[in-house]
VEXRO-978413 format. One record per residue (C-alpha): residue number from 1; x, y, z. Coordinates in nm, 3 decimals, padded with zeros to 5 digits. Example, Ala and Ser with C-alpha at 12.3 -4.5 7.8 and 13.67 -1.06 7.14 Angstrom:
// VEXRO-978413
n, u, v, w
1, 01.230, -00.450, 00.780;
2, 01.367, -00.106, 00.714;
END
This chain:
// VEXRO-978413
n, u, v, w
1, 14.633, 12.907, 05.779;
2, 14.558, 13.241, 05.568;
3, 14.578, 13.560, 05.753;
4, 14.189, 13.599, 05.608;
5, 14.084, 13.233, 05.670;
6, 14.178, 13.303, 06.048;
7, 13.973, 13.627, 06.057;
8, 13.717, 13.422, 05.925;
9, 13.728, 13.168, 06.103;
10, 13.750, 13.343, 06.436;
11, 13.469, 13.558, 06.296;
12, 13.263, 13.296, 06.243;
13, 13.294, 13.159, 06.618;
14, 13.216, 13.474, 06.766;
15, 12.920, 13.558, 06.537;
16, 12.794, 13.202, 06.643;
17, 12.876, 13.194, 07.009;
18, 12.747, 13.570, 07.032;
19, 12.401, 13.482, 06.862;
20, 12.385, 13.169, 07.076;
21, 12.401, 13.371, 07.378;
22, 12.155, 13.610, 07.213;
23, 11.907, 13.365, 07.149;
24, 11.922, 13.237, 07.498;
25, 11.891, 13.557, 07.635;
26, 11.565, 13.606, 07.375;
27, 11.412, 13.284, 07.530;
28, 11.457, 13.344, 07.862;
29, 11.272, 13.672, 07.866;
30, 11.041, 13.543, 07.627;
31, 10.947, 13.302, 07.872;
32, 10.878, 13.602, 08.130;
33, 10.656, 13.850, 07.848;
34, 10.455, 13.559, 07.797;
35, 10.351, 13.542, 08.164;
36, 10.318, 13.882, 08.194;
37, 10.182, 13.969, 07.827;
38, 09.833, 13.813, 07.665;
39, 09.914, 13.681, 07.327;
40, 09.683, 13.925, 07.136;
41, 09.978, 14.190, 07.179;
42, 10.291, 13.965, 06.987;
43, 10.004, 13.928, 06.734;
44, 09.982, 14.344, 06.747;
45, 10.321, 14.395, 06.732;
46, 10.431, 14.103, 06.467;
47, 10.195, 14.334, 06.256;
48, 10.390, 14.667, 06.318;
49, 10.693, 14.511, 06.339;
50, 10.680, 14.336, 06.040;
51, 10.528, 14.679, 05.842;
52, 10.864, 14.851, 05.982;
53, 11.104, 14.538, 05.879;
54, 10.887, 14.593, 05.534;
55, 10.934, 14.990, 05.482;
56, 11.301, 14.962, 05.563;
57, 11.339, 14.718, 05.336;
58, 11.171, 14.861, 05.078;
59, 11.422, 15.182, 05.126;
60, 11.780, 15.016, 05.125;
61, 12.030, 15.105, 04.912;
62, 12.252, 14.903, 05.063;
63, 12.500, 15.134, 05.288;
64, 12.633, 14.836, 05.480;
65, 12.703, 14.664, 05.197;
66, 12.881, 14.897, 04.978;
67, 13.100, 14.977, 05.313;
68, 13.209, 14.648, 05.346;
69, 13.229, 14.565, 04.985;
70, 13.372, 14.888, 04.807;
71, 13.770, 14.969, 04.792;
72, 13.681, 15.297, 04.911;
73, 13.486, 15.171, 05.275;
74, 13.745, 15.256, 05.527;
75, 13.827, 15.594, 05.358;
76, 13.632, 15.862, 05.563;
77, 13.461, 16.079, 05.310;
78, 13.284, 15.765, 05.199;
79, 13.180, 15.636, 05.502;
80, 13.048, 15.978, 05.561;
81, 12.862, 16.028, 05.323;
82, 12.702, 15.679, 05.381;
83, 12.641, 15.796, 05.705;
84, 12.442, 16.097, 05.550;
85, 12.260, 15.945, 05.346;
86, 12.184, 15.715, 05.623;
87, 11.998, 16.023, 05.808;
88, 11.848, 16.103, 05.523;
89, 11.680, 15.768, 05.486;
90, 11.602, 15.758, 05.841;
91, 11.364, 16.045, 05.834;
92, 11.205, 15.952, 05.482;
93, 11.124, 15.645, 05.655;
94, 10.957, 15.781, 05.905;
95, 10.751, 16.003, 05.703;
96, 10.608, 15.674, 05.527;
97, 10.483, 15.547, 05.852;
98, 10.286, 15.865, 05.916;
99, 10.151, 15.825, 05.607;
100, 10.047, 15.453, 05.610;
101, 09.903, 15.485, 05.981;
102, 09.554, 15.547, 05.918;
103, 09.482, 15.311, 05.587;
104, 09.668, 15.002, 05.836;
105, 09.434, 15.086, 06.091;
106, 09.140, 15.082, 05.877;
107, 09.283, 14.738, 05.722;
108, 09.336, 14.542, 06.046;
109, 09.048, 14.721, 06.251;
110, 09.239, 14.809, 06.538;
111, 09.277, 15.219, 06.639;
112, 09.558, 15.107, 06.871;
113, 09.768, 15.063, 06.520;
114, 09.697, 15.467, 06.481;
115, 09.960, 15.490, 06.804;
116, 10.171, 15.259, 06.757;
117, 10.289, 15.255, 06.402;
118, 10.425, 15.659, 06.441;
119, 10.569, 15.615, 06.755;
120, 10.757, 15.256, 06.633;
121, 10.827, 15.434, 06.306;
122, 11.050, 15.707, 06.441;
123, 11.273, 15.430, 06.581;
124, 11.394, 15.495, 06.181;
125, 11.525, 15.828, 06.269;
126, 11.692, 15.717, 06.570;
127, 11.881, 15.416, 06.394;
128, 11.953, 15.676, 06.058;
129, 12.200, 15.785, 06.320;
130, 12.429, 15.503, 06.427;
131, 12.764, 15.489, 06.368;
132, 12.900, 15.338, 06.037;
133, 13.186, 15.175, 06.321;
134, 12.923, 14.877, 06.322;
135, 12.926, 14.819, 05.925;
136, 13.346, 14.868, 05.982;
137, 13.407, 14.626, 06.219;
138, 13.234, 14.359, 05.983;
139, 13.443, 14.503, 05.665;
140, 13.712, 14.393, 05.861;
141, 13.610, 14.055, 05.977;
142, 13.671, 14.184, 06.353;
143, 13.337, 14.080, 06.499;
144, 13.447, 13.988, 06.926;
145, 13.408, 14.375, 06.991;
146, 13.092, 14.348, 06.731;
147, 12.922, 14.088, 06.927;
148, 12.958, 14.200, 07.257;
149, 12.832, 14.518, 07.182;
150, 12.532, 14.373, 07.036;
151, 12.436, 14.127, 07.382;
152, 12.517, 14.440, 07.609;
153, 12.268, 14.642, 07.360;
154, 12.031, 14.298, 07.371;
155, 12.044, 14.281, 07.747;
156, 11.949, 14.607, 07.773;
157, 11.658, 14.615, 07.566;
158, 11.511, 14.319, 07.722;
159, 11.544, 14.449, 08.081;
160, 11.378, 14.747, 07.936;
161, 11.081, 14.554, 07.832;
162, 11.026, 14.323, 08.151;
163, 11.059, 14.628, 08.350;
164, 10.772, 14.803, 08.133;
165, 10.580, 14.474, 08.126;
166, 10.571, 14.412, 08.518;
167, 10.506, 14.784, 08.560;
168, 10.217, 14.810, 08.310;
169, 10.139, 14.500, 08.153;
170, 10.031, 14.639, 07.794;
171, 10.136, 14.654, 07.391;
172, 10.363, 14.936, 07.466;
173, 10.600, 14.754, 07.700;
174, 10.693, 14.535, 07.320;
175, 10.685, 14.902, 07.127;
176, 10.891, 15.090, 07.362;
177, 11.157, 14.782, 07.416;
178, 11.193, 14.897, 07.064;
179, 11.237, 15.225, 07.093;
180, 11.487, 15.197, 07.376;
181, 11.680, 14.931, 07.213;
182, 11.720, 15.175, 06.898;
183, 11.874, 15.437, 07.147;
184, 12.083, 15.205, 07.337;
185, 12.257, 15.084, 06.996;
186, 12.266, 15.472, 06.874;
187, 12.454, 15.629, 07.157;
188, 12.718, 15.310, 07.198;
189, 12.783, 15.273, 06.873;
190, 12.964, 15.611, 06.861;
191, 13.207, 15.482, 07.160;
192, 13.330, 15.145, 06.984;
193, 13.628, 15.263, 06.783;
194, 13.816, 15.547, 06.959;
195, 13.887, 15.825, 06.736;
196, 13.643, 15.724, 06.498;
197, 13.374, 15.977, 06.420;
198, 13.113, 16.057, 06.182;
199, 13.016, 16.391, 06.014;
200, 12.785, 16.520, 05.782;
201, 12.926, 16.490, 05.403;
202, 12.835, 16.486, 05.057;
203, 13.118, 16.350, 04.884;
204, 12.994, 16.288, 04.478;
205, 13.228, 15.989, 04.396;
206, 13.128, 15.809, 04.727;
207, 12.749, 15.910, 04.667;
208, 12.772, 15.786, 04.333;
209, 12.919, 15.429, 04.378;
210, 12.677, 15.390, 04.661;
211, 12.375, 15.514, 04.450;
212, 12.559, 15.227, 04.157;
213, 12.541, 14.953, 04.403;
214, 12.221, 15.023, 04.605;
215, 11.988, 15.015, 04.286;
216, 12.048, 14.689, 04.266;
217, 12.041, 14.617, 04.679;
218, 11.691, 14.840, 04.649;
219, 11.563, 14.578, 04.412;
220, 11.706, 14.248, 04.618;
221, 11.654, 14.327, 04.982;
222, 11.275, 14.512, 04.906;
223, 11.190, 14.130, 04.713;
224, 11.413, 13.992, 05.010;
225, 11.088, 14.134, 05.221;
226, 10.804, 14.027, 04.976;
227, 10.984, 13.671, 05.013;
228, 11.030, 13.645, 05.439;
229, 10.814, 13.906, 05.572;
230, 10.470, 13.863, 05.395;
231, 10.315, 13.544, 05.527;
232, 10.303, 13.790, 05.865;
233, 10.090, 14.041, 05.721;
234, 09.899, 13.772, 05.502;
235, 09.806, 13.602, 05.894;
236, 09.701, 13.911, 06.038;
237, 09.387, 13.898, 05.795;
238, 09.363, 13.563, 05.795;
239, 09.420, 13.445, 06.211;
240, 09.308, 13.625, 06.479;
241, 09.581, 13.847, 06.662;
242, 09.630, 13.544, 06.949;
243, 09.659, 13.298, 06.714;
244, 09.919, 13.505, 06.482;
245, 10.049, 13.555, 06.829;
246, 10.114, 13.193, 06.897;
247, 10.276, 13.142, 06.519;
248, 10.513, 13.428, 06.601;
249, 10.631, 13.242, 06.931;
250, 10.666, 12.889, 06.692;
251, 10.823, 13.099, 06.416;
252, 11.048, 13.228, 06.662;
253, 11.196, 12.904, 06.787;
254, 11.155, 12.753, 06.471;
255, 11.374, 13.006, 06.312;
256, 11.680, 12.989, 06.572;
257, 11.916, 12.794, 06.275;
258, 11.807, 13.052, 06.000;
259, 11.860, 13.365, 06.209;
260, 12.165, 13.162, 06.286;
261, 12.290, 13.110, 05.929;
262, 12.163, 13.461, 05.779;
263, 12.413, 13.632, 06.057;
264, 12.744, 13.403, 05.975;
265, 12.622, 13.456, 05.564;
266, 12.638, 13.883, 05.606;
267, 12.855, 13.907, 05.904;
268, 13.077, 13.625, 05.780;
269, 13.050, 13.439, 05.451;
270, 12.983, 13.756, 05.259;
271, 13.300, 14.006, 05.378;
272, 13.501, 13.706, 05.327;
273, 13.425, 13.620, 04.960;
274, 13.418, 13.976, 04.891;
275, 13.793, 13.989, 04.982;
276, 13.825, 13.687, 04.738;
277, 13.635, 13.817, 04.454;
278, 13.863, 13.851, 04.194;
279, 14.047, 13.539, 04.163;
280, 13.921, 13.304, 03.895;
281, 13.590, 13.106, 03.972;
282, 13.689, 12.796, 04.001;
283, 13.959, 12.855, 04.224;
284, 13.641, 13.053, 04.420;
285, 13.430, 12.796, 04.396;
286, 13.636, 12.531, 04.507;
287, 13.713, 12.742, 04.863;
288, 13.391, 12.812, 04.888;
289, 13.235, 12.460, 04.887;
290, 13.574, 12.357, 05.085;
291, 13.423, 12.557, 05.387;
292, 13.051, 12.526, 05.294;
293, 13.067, 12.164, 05.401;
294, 13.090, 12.220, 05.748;
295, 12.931, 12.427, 05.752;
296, 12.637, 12.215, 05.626;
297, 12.679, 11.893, 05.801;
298, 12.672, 12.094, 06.152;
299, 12.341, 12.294, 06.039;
300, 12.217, 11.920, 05.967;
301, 12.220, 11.810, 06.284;
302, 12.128, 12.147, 06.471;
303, 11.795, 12.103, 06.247;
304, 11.734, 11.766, 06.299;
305, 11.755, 11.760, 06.672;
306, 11.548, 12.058, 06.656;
307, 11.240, 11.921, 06.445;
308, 11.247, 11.601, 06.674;
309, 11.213, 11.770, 07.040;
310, 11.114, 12.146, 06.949;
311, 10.727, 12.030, 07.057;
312, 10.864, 11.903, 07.342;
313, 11.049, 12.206, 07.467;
314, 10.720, 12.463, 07.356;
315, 10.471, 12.205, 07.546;
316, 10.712, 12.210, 07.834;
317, 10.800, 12.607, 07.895;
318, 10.507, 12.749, 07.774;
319, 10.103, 12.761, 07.889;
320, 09.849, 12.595, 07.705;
321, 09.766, 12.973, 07.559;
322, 10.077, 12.881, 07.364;
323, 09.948, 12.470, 07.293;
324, 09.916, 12.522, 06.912;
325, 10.298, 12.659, 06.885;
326, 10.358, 12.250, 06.939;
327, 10.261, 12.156, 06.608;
328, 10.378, 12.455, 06.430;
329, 10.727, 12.436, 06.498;
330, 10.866, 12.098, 06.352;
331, 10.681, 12.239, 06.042;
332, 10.826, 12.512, 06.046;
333, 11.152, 12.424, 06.139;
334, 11.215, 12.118, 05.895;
335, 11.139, 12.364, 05.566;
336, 11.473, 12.569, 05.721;
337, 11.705, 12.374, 05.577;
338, 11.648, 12.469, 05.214;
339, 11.716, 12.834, 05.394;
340, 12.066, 12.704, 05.520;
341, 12.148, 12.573, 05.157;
342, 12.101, 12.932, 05.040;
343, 12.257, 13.188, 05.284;
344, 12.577, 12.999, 05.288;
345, 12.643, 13.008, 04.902;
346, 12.397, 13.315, 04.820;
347, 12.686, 13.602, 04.962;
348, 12.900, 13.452, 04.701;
349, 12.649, 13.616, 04.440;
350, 12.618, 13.948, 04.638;
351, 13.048, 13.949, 04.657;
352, 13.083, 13.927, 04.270;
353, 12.799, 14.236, 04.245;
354, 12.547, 14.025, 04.134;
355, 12.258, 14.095, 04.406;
356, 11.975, 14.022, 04.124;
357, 11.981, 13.630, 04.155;
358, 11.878, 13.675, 04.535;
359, 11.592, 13.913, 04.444;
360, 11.456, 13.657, 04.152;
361, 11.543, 13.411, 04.440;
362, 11.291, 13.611, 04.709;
363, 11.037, 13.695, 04.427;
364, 10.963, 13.311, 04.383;
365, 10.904, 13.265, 04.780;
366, 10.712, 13.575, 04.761;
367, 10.478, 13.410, 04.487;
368, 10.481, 13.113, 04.681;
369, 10.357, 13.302, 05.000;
370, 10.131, 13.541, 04.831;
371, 09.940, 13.284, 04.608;
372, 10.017, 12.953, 04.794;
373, 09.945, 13.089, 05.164;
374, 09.569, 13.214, 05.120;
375, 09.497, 12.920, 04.904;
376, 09.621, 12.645, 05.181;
377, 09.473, 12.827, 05.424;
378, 09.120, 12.826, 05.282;
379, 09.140, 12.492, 05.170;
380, 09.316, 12.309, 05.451;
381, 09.266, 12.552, 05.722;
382, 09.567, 12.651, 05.999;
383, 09.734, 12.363, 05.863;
384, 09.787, 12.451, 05.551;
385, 09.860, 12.746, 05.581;
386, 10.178, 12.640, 05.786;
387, 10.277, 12.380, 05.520;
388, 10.272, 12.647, 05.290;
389, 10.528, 12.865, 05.496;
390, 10.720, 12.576, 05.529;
391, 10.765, 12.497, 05.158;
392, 10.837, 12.819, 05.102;
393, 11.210, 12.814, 05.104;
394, 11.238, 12.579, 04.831;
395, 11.171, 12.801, 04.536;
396, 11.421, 13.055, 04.713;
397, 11.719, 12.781, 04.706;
398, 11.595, 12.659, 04.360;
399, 11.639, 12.978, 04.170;
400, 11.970, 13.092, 04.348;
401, 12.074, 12.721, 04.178;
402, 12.055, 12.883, 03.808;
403, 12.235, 13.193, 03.917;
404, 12.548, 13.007, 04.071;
405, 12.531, 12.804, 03.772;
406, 12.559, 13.086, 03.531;
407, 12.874, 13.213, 03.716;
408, 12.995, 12.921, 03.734;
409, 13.000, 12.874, 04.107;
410, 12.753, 12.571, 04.087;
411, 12.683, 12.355, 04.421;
412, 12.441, 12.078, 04.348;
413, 12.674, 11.762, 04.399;
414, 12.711, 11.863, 04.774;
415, 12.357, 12.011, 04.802;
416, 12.205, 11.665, 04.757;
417, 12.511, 11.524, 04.965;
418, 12.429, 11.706, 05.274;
419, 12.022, 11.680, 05.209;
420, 12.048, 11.313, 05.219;
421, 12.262, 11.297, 05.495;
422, 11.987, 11.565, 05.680;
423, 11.701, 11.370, 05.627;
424, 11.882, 11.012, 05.710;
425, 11.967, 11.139, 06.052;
426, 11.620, 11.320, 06.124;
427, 11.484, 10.961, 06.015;
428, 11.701, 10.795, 06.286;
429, 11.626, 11.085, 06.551;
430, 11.253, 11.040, 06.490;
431, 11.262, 10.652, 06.479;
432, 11.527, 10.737, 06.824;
433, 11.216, 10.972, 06.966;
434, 10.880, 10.693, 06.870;
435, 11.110, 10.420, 07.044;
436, 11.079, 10.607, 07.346;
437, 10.773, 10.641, 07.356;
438, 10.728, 11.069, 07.261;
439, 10.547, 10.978, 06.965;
440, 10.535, 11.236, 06.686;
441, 10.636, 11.579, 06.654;
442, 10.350, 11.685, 06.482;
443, 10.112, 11.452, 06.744;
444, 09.850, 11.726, 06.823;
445, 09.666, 11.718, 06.426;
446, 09.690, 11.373, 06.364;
END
């Protein structure tokens, strides 16, 4: 086995085991904040949080990405001038959410948006800061020292929050578990690599092979937010802040595999194709769908099992405040798999420097979202509205298709190989699940 195939490999484990351990940290407390915390406030916060996931976004010129991806990314005047222009962006970001606060009010009628957009918007300034040791350690596939950071800065956070919430039981104890998390991860992330600093630095090859790669990031990750972000602020006009607050809790759970899948594409799939980028494509492509195979069959199952008892678990842990989330999430969670189909080939696009198939890939969900999601809604209610999220990811893996085609990186044959095998063994879980007598998934609206 390749020296790289190891690091990937071993990568790949830890990225997986470390986001496993994540998530069940996530539940756990989520099951606590949701005794302690009325829904109305994950409604409230889904709203800011998604406006700061949105302006972020919006502003990326892709620093971790040209890091990990240029020759230059372990040299230190490029890396410090990332870091730079990392501060830089940091406070510009901040400025936008002054500047939004009062016209987001006004939108969602709800003055407790004029506090807490500033105040969650300067958690920009805070992360402009972090070390470039994070964006290092995935350049070099070396992601055990990665991930543990990560759950010790996780585990933090969350006590952070539960503290807040049993102390005062308001909005703030979600906004300020922000805030502290973004400190937490500031102030360790200068300690992981001894010796390894970073200083102000203005370096104008660096700045200009960053500025080269990042118009084209700017264009894919702020469509990259049009296409996963949107239905959130589309809901807040359209549901009431509980209910958005129960679809964020079904979202969430729903969502575990392509959380999952997005961290092994960026921390893993992309850094190593990038190291692989030159050799001819068809030599590429036939590693690439070598590994993507496992990758897919295991995702398969993961989403099946997930579709068939993810009611169960919601109806189970939760209170009936949560009782909708029960039909939500098998919705939700069987339109994932078209997500898994595109995040593990999609990097290979990114690792040749072609980052414009993802964005034409994200502006056809966005359309989807944008024109689809208000329509279903009005005409078949909360239902349809949910269908139309679900569908959503379709369009995203059906455009990426004509990209890896034109490079010659096509992966259609084992697309429809894995799909069929996916929705054979959700058909045997489900018939596995009536048999028992559990009914349904989606029980509740018929």
């Amino acid at each position: 086995m390749t020296s790289l195939k190891k690091l990937a490999y071993r990568g790949a484990i830890w990225t997986i085991a470390g986001y496993g351990s994540s998530q069940v940290m996530r539940f756990g407390s989520n099951l606590i904040l949701t005794r302690l915390l009325v829904p109305e406030y994950y409604g409230l916060m889904t709203v800011v949080n998604t406006l700061r996931m949105g302006i972020e976004l919006f502003s990326d010129i892709g620093i971790p990405q040209s890091i990990v991806n240029n020759e230059s990314g372990d040299e230190p005047s490029f890396r410090d001038t990332a870091w730079t222009i990392q501060v830089i962006r940091g406070f510009i970001i901040w400025v936008v959410f002054l500047l939004i606060t009062i016209p987001t009010a006004n939108i969602y009628d709800d003055r407790r948006l004029l506090w807490l957009i500033p105040i969650m918007g300067f958690s920009s300034v805070i992360d402009g800061f972090s070390s470039t040791t994070i964006y290092t350690f995935q350049r070099r596939l070396d992601l055990g020292k990665l991930t543990q950071f990560d759950f010790i800065i996780l585990t933090l956070t969350i006590l952070t929050m539960i503290v807040w919430a049993w102390l005062s039981p308001s909005v703030w104890a979600l906004g300020m578990g922000v805030i502290a998390g973004a400190v937490y991860r500031t102030i360790g992330s200068h300690w992981l690599i001894p010796g390894y600093t970073n200083r102000f630095a203005w370096n104008r090859d660096a700045l200009q092979e960053i500025i080269s790669f990042g118009r084209l990031m700017f264009v894919a990750t702020a469509l990259m937010f049009l296409g996963e972000q949107a239905d959130r602020l589309i809901l807040g006009k359209l549901f009431s802040f509980q209910m958005l607050g129960v679809y964020s809790i079904a979202y969430t759970l729903a969502g575990i595999p392509r959380e999952t899948i997005k961290k092994l594409s960026y921390r893993v799939i992309f850094p190593a194709i990038s190291n692989q980028a030159s050799i001819p494509r068809s030599t590429l492509r036939a590693k690439i769908l070598r590994q993507r195979r496992i990758v897919l069959f295991g995702f398969a199952v993961c989403i099946a099992a997930l579709v068939t008892v993810g009611d169960l678990i919601i109806a189970t842990l939760y209170d009936k405040r949560y009782s909708e989330a029960t039909w939500m999430m098998p919705i939700l969670c069987s339109g994932i798999w078209f997500s898994v189909l595109f995040y593990t080939i999609s990097p290979a696009l990114l690792a040749i420097k072609k980052p414009l198939y993802s964005a034409q890939s994200n502006l056809a969900r966005f359309v989807i979202i944008g024109i689809g999601l208000p329509l279903a809604f009005y005409r078949f209610g909360n239902v349809g509205a949910i269908i139309a999220i679900a569908i959503a990811d379709f369009p995203l893996y059906f455009v990426n298709l004509w990209g890896l085609r034109q490079e010659k990186l096509s992966c259609i044959s084992q697309d429809i190989q894995g799909t069929v095998f996916f929705i054979g063994l959700l058909a045997l879980f489900l018939f596995i699940r009536y048999f028992l007598g559990f009914g349904v998934p989606i029980q509740a609206i018929l």
